[in-house]
C-alpha positions as CSV (number, residue, x, y, z in Angstrom):
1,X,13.3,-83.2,-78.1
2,X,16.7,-81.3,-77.4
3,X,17.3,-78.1,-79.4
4,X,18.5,-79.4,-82.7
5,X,15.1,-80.5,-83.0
6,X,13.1,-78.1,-82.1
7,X,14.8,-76.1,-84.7
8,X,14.2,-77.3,-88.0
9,X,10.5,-78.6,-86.7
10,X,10.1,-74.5,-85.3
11,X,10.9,-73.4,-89.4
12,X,8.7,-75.9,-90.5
13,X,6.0,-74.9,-88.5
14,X,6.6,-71.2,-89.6
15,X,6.4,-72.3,-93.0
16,X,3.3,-73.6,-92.7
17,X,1.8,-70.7,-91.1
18,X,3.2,-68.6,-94.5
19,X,1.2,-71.1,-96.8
20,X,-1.7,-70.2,-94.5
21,X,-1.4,-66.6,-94.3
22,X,-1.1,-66.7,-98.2
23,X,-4.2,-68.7,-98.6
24,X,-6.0,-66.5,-96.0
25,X,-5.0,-63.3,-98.2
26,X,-5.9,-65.0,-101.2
27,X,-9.6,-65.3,-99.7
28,X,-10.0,-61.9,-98.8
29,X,-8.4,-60.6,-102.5
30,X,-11.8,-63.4,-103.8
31,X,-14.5,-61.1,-102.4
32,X,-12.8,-57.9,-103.2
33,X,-15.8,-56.4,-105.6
34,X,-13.4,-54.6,-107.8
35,X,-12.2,-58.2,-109.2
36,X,-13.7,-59.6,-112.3
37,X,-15.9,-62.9,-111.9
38,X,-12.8,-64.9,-113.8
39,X,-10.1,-63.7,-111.5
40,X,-12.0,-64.2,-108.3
41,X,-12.7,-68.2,-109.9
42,X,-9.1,-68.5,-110.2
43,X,-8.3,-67.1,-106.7
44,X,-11.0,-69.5,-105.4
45,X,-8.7,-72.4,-107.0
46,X,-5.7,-71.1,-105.7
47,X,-6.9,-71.1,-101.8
48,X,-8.1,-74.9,-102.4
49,X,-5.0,-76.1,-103.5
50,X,-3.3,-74.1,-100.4
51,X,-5.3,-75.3,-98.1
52,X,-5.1,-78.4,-99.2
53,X,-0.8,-78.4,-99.0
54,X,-1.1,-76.6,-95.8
55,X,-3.4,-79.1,-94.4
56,X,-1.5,-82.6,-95.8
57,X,1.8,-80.6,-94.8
58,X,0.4,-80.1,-91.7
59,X,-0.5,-83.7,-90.8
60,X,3.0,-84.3,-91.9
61,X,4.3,-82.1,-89.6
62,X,2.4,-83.9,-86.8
63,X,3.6,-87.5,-87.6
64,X,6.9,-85.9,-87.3
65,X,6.4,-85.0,-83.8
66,X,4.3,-87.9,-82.6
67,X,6.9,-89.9,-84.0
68,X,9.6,-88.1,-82.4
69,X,7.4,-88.5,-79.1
70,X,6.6,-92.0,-79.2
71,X,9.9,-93.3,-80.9
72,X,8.1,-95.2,-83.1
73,X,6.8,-95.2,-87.0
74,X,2.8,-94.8,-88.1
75,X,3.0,-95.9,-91.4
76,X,-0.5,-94.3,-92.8
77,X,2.1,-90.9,-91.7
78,X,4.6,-91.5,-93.6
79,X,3.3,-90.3,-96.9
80,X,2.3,-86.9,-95.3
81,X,5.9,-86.6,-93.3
82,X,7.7,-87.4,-96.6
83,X,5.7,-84.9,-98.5
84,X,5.5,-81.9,-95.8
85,X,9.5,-82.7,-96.0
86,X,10.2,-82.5,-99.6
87,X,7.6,-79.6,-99.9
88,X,8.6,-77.3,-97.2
89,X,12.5,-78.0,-96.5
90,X,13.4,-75.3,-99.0
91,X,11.5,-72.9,-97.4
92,X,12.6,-73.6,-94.0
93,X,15.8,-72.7,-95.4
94,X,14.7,-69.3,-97.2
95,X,13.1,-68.8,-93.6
96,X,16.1,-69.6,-91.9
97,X,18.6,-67.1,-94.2
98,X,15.8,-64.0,-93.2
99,X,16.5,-65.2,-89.5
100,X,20.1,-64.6,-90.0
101,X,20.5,-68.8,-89.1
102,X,23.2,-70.9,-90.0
103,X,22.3,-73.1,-92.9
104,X,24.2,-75.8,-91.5
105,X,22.4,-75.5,-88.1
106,X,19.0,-76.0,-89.8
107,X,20.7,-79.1,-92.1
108,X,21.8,-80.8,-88.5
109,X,18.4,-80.1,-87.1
110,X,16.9,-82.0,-90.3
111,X,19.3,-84.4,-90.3
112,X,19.1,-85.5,-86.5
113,X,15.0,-85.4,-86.8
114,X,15.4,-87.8,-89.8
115,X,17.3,-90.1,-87.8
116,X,15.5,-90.3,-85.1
117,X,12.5,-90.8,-87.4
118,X,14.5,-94.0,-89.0
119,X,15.3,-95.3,-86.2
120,X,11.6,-95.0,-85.0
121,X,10.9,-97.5,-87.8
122,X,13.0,-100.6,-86.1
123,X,13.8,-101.8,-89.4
124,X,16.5,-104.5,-90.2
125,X,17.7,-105.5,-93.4
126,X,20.3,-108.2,-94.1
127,X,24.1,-107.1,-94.9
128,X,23.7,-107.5,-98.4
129,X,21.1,-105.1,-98.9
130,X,22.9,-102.2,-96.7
131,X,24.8,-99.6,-98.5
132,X,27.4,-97.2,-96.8
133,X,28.5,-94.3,-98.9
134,X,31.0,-92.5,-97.8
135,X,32.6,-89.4,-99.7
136,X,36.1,-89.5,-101.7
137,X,37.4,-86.5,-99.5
138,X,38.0,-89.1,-96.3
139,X,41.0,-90.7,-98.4
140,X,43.8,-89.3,-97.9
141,X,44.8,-86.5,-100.5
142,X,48.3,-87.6,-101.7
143,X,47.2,-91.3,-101.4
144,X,48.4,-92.5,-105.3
145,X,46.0,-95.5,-105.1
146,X,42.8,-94.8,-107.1
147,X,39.5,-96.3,-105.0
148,X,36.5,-94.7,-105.9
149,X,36.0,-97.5,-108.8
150,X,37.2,-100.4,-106.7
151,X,37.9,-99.3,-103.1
152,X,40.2,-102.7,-102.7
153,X,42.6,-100.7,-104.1
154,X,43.3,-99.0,-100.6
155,X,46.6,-100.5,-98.6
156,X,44.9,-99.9,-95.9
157,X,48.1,-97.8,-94.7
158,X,46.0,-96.0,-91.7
159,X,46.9,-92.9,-93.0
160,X,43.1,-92.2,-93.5
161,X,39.7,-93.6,-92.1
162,X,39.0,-95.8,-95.2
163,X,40.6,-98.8,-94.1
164,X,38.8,-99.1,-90.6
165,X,35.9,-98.2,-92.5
166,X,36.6,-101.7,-95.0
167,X,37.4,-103.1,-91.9
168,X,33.7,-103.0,-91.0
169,X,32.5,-103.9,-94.4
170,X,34.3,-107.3,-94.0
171,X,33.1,-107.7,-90.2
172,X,29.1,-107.2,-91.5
173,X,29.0,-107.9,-95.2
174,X,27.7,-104.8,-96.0
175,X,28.0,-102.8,-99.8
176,X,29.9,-100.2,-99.5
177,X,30.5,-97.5,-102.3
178,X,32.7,-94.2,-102.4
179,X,31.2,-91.0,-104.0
180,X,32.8,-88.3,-105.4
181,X,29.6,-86.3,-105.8
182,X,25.7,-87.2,-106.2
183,X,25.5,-88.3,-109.8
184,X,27.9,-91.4,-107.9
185,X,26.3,-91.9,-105.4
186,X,23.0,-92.5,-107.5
187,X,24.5,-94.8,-109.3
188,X,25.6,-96.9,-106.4
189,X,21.8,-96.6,-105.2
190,X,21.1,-98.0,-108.5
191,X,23.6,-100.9,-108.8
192,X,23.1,-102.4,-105.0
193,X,19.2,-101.3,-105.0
194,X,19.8,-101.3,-101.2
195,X,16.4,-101.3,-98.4
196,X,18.8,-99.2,-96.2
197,X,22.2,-96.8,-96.2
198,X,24.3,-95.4,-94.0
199,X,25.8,-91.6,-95.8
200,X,28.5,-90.0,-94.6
201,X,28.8,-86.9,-96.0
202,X,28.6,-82.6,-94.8
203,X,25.6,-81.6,-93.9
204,X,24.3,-80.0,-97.6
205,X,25.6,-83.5,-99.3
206,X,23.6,-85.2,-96.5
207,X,20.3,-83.2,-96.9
208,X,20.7,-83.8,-100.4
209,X,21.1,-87.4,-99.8
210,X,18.3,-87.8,-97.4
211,X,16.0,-85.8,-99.6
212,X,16.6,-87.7,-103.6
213,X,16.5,-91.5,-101.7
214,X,13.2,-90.9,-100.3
215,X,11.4,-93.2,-99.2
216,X,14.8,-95.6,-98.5
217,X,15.7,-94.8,-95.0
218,X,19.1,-93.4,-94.7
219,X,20.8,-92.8,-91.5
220,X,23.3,-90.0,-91.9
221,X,26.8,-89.5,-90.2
222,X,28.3,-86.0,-90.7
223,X,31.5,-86.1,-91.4
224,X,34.6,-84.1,-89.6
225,X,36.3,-81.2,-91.3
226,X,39.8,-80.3,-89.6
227,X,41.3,-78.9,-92.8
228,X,38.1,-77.8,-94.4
229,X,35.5,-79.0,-97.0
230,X,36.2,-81.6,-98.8
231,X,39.6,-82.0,-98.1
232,X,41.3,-84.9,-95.9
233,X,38.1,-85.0,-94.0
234,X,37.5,-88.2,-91.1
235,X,34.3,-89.5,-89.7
236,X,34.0,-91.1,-86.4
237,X,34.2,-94.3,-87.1
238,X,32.3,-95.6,-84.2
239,X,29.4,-93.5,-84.7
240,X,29.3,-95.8,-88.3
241,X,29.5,-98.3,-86.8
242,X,26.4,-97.4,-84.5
243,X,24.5,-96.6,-87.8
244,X,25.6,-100.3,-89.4
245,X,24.6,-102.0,-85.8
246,X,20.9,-100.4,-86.4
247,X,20.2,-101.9,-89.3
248,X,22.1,-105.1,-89.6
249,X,21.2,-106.1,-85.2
250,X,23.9,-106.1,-82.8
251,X,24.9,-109.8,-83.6
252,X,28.0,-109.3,-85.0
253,X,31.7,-108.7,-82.6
């Protein structure tokens, strides 16, 4: 596991040693004499239901790294990854802000272990029930062509990444859909009701992503930002490509 790994697994970890040193304080405040009988019965619930997300978290943080190791899924893990995820994610980020860490450092790090954890799966899905999003800022700004209702609009100038990227959707026979913020990309979820996506996106749009689409897998491309956020950004196209080639085989060009 390289460094961008170890990173958001390291603030995962942490955060599960805070939900255990809350739970250990919370048994030491239960036998404090000086509490009433009621408060000490409510501190005794508390410490169950900590050690109970500290131990589910933790076997979810441990099918994270045996699947990392072994480069392949456990499915009776996955429940227990996606939980210790969803649960614990937000405070790897508070964690990571005390540290004085990039938030998009620890986004990467989560983003790279999730792919390597899809991939781990060795799933393949036909074309039809793949889904690429991909966000409105890749078009290019002064384009006068609306496409984020019906992206057949674009004249595939060149002038931006969109038309290589239709170029793949008619070499595969994937769905593709552009976004121009989550409540979009929801409803494209919702429309193609894909088993697989491919997101292009930053890395918060990404996380994001990755997080509300649980449990379909999503392998996630960040995108390139030579002129800032969300403003004539690019992807590499090849690296979608890649993405496309995982889920659909490698039996196409």
């Amino acid at each position: 596991m390289n460094t961008h790994k170890r990173l958001f697994l390291g603030l995962l970890g942490a955060s599960l040693l805070l939900v255990a040193f809350l739970a250990v304080g919370t048994w030491y405040l239960i036998f404090n004499p000086a509490r009433s009988l009621t408060y000490q019965v409510i501190l005794l619930i508390m410490v169950f239901l900590l050690a109970g997300i500290f131990f589910l978290a933790l076997s979810g943080l441990a099918g994270i790294v045996i699947t990392l190791l072994a480069a392949r899924a456990f499915e009776p893990l996955q429940a227990p990854i996606r939980i210790a995820v969803n649960l614990f994610f937000p405070v790897a980020l508070v964690l990571g802000r005390l540290l004085r860490i990039d938030p998009d450092r620890i986004k990467k790090s989560f983003i790279e272990v999730n792919n390597q954890m899809v991939q781990a799966r060795n799933l393949r899905v036909p074309p039809e029930e793949l889904l690429l999003l991909v966000p409105h800022c890749l078009q290019y700004s002064e384009c006068p062509y609306k496409i984020t209702v019906h992206m057949d609009n674009c004249r595939r100038c060149g002038r931006c990444c969109i038309s290589e990227l239709l170029d793949l959707r008619d070499k595969y026979g994937f769905n593709m859909g552009l976004a121009t913020g989550g409540t979009l990309a929801r409803k494209y979820v919702r429309e193609y009701r894909p088993r697989a996506i491919v997101a292009v996106a930053c890395e918060r749009d990404l996380v994001s992503g990755i997080l509300d689409s649980n449990p379909i897998p999503v392998l996630g491309v960040t995108n390139e930002r030579p002129f800032g956020p969300c403003f004539n950004t690019s992807v590499s196209v090849p690296s979608v490509e890649r993405a496309i080639r995982y889920f659909c085989g490698s039996n196409k060009g």
